[in-house]
C-alpha positions as CSV (number, residue, x, y, z in Angstrom):
1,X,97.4,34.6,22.9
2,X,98.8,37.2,24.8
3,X,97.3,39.7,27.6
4,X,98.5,42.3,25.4
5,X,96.4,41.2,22.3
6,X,93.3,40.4,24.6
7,X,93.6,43.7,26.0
8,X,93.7,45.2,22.7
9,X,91.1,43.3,21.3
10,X,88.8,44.1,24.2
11,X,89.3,47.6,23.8
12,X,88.8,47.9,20.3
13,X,85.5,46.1,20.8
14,X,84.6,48.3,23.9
15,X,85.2,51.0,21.5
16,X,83.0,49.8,18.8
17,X,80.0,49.2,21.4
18,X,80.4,52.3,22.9
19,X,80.3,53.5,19.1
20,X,76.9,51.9,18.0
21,X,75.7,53.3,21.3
22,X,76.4,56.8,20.4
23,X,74.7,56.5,16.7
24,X,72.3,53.6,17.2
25,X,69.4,55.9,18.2
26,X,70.3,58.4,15.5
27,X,70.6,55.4,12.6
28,X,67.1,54.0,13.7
29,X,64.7,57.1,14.7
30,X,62.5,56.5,12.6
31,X,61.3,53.1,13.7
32,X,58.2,52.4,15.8
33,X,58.9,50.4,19.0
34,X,56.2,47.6,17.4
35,X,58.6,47.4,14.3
36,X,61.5,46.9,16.5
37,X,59.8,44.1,18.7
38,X,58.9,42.4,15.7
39,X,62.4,42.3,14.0
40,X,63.4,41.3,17.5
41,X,60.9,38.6,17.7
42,X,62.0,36.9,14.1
43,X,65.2,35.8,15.7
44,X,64.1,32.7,16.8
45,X,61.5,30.1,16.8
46,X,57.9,32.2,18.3
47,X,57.8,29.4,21.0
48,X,60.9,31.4,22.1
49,X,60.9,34.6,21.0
50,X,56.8,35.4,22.4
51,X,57.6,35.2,25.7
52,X,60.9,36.7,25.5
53,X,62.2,39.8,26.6
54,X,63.3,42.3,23.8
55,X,65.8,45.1,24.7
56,X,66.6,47.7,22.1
57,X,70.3,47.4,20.7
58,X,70.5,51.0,23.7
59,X,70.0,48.7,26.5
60,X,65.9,49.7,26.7
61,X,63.8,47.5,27.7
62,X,61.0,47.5,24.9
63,X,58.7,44.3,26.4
64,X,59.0,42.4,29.2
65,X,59.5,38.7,29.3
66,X,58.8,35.5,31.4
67,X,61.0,32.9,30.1
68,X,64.7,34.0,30.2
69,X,65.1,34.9,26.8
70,X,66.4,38.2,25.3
71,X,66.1,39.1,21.9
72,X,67.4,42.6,20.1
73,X,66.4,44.3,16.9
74,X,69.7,44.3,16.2
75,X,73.7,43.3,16.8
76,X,75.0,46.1,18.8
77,X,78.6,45.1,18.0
78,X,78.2,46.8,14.3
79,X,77.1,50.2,14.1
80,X,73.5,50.0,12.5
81,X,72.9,46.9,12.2
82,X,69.7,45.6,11.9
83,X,70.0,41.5,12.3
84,X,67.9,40.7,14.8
85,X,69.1,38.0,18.0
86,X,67.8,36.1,21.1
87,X,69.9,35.2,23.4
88,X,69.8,32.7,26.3
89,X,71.2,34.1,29.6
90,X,74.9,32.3,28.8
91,X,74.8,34.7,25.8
92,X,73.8,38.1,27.5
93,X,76.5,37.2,30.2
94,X,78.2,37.0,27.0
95,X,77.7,39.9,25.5
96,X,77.4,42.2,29.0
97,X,81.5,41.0,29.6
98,X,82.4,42.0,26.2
99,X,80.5,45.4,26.2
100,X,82.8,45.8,29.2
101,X,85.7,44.5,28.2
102,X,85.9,41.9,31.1
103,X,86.9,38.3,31.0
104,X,84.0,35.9,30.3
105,X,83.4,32.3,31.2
106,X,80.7,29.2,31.4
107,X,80.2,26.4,33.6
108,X,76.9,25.8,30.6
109,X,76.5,25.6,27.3
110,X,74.5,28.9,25.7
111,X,72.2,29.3,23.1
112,X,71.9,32.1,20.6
113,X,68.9,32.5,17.5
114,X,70.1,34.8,14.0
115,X,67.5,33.2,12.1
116,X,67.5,36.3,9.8
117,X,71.1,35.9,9.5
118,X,73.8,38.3,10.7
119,X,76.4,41.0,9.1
120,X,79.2,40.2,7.3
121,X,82.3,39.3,9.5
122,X,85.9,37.9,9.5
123,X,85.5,34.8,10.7
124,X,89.1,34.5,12.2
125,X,89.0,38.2,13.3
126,X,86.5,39.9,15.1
127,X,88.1,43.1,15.6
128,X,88.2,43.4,11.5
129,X,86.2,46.0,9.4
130,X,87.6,46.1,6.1
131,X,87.0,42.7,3.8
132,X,89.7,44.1,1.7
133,X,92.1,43.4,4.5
134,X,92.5,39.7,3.9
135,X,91.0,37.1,6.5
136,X,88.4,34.9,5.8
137,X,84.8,36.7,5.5
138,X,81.5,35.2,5.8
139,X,78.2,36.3,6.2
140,X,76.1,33.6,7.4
141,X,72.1,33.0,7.0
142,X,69.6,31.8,9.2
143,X,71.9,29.8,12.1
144,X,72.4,29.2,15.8
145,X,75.5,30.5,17.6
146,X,77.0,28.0,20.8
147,X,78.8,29.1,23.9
148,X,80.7,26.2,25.7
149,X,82.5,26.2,28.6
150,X,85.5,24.3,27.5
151,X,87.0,25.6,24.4
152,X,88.5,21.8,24.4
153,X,85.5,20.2,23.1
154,X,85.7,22.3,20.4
155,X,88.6,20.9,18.9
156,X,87.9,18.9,16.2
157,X,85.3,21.4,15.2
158,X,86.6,23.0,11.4
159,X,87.2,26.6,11.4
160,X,86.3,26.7,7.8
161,X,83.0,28.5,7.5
162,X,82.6,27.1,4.4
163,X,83.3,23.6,5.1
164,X,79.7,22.9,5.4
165,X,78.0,22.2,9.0
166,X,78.9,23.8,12.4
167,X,82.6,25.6,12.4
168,X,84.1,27.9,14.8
169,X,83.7,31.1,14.7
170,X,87.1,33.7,16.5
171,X,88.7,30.3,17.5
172,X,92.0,32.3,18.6
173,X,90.4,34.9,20.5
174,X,88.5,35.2,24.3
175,X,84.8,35.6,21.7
176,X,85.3,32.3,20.3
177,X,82.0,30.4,19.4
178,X,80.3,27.8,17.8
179,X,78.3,28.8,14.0
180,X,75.3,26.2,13.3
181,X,74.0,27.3,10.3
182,X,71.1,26.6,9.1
183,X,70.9,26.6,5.6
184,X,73.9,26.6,2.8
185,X,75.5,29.6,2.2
């Protein structure tokens, strides 16, 4: 991949951060901080999600946490939505490069919960908005997303969300990532 396309794809997902920014608090006014934190807290197994911190999809902290963990009400990456995820701190780094459109990198493997599942997406694409625009889409249920620090060991991994078991998820691109779902699609 080019610096070109990285540079393009970074700012197209800057611009689509900076997006559910602007209109998250407008799409979700209505909702009590305790419904937020719960939503939040379904993300991931309770022995992980009670003691986590949850941060709004804004950045606000909405409870504190003692273990590490972070879980949102929602994926700030697509404007209003509401699948809920906890992240390890492998995963915020994660998520705090892309947001700024910086390079990202591991030395660790990291951990993300969508046990309520997550939007659907173009699995080869991530810059993609329109399922009518060819790729191949997938919205995945309950399942576990894995960051590694080699993109190597990934290799014989198949791409093929619907291959059945873990597949890679933007294998091409800087956000690539490791789907473990958890039940069939």
């Amino acid at each position: 991949m080019t610096m070109t396309i990285k540079k393009q794809s970074r700012a197209a997902l800057l611009g689509a951060i900076t997006l559910t920014l602007a209109w998250g608090p407008a799409l979700s006014f209505a909702e009590s901080v305790d419904d937020k934190i719960a939503r939040a807290m379904s993300a991931a197994p309770s022995d992980v999600s009670a003691e986590a911190t949850i941060m709004d999809v804004d950045g606000t902290i909405l409870r504190e946490g003692t273990n590490g963990w972070v879980c949102l009400p929602g994926v700030g990456l697509i404007p209003g939505d509401e699948h809920p995820m906890c992240n390890d701190a492998v995963w915020m780094k994660w998520m705090a490069a892309v947001g700024a459109g910086t390079e990202f990198s591991t030395d660790v493997v990291g951990v993300s919960y969508m046990l309520q599942g997550d939007a659907m997406v173009n699995n080869d694409n991530p810059m993609a908005t329109d399922p009518n625009d060819g790729g191949v889409w997938v919205q995945d249920g309950p399942h576990i997303m894995m960051l590694f620090p080699n993109m190597d060991m990934l290799a014989d991994l198949p791409r093929d969300p619907f291959a059945g078991g873990p597949y890679v998820m933007w294998g091409e691109t800087p956000l690539a990532h490791v789907m473990v779902p958890i039940e069939a699609k």
